[in-house]
C-alpha positions, 0 to 999 in steps of 0.5 A: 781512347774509347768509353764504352759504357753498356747496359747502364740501367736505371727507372725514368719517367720517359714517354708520350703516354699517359702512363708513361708519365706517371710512373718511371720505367726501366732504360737501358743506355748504352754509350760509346764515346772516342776521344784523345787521352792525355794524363791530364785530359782524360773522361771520367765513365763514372762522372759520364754515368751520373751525367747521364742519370741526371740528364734524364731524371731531371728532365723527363723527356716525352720522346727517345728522339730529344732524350739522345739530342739532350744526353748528346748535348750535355756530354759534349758541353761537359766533354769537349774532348769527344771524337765521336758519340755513340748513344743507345736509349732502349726501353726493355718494358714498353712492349711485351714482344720487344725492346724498343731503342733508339740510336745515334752517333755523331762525329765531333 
């Protein structure tokens, strides 16, 4: 089975800058995770998306680079089942021409 969580969207303080750290802005993930279902082994997405909000609430990463190594982290831990991770962090707001993201995925 494949989880497909898109356009998971929520405010985080995230960021280098100073402004970055004094008020949140707008995320956006996007997550694909693989794994092998059974009746009694299965994900829940809606735990998974308040696994993620947590995640970065909680920790207020300065860069996209350790926000993905810290969601991959604490997924994985929760949800050992997992095949594979595909995780997109993206900031819609940093640039006024852009949407900046980050990806990764990881076999397990």
């Amino acid at each position: 089975m494949t989880i497909h969580i898109e356009d998971l969207t929520f405010d985080v303080i995230i960021g280098l800058l100073d402004f970055e750290r004094d008020r949140p802005q707008r995320v956006i993930i996007n997550l694909q995770a693989s794994y092998d279902y059974s009746d009694d082994q299965f994900i829940d997405y809606a735990d998974m998306v308040l696994l993620i909000q947590n995640e970065l609430k909680e920790k207020r990463y300065e860069l996209l680079e350790n926000a993905l190594l810290g969601l991959k982290e604490i997924l994985y831990t929760t949800y050992p089942q997992l095949q594979t991770l595909s995780l997109k962090i993206s900031k819609p707001d940093i640039l006024t021409q852009c949407t900046v993201s980050l990806s990764k995925t990881w076999n397990f």
